[in-house]
N, C-alpha and C positions, 0 to 999 in steps of 0.2 A: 563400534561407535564409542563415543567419547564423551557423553553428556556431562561429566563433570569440566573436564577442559574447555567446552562451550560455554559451560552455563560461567565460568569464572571470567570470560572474559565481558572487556566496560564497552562501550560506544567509545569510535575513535582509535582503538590500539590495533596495531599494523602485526599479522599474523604467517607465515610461510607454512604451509601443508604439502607434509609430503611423506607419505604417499596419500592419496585419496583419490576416492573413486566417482568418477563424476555419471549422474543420473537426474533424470525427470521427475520432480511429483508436485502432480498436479498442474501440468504446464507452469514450474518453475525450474528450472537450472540448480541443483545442487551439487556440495563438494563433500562428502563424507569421510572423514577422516576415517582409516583403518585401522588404528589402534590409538589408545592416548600420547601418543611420542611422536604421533604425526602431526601434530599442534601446537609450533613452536612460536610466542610471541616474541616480536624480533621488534618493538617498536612503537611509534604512536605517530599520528596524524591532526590535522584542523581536517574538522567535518565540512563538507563541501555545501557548499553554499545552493539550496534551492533555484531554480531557472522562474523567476513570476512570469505565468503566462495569463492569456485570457481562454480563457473557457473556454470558447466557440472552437482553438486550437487543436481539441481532445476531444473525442465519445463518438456519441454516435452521429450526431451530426457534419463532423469533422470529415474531411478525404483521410483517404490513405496515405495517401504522403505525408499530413500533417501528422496523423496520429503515428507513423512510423518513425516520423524526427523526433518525436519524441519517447520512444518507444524505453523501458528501461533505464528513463531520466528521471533525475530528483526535481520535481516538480512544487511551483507551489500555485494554489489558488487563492485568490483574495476575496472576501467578501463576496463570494455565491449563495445562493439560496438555495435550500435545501427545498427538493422538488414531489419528495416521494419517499417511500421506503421500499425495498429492495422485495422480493417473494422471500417468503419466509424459506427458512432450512428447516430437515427433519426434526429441528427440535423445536417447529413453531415461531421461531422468533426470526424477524428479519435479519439477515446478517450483512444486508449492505445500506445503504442510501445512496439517493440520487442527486444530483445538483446541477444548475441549469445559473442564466441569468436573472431569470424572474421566474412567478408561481408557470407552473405548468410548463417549465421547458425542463426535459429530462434528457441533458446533454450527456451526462458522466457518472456511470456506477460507480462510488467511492466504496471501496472493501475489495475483498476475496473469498469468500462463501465459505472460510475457514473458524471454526469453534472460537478461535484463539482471538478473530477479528472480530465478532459478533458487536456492530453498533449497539450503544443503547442499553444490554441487559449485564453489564459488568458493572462495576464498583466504581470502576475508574472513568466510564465514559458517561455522558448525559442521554437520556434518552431525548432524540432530536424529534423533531416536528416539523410540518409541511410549512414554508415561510422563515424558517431562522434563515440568520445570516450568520456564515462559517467561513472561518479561513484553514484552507486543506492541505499539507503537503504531504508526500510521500511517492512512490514510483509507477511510472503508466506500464500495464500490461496488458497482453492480449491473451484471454482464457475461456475458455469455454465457446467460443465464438463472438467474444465481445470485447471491448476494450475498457478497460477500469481500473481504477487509482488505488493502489494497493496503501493503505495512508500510515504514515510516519506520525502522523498530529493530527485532531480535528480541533480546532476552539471554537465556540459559540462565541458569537459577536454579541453586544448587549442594543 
């Protein structure tokens, strides 16, 4: 492993790995570099531009088809409402929320049930409430048996 060669690199800069070994955790796809010289940045990129979809698109209410089209796509959400919060993880605190078109529709788990994602109880995030208005972007996946927005950004709407 290589934590210092990850942790240096910025959003946007264009990397070649090789050799690395590719493995699952957590129902994600990873590439684990083998040593640090297997982390060669060769480059930069523009950030791909978010797909605005509508909601009804993603979750649970969604077909199969639709949530597959969009399946490990950079998504964005506009002005949904936050519908719920997620069951708490072992350290009590919710780690996801919910989002729908209005109160009571709980179309889309926004998180990943990950520490690092925990809505709400970090520095950097608001604790949210049942009724905000949020605009969500970041990538749909299928985990645990469910489909949910792994999020790049959440904003509170005012």
């Amino acid at each position: 492993k290589s934590p210092g060669a990850v942790d240096a690199l910025k959003v946007g800069e264009v990397v070649d790995l090789v050799p690395g070994n590719v493995k699952e955790y957590y129902c994600l796809t990873e590439i684990e570099p083998k040593t640090a010289d297997s982390l060669v940045k060769s480059g930069a990129t523009e950030l791909p531009v978010a797909a605005t979809i509508d909601v009804a698109k993603v979750g649970a209410k969604a077909s199969e088809d639709d949530n597959r089209a969009y399946e490990a796509v950079y998504i964005s959400l506009e002005g949904v409402t936050v519908t719920g919060l997620g069951a708490p993880g072992s350290d009590g605190n919710p780690h996801t929320i919910w989002v729908g078109k209005a109160a009571g529709d709980k179309q889309l788990e926004i998180g990943n049930g990950f520490k690092t994602y925990v809505i709400g109880s970090d520095k950097k995030t608001p604790n949210y409430k049942d009724g905000q208005k949020v605009n969500v972007q970041g990538f749909l996946q299928f985990s645990y048996g469910a489909w949910q927005l792994v999020p790049t950004s959440i904003v509170v709407l005012p």
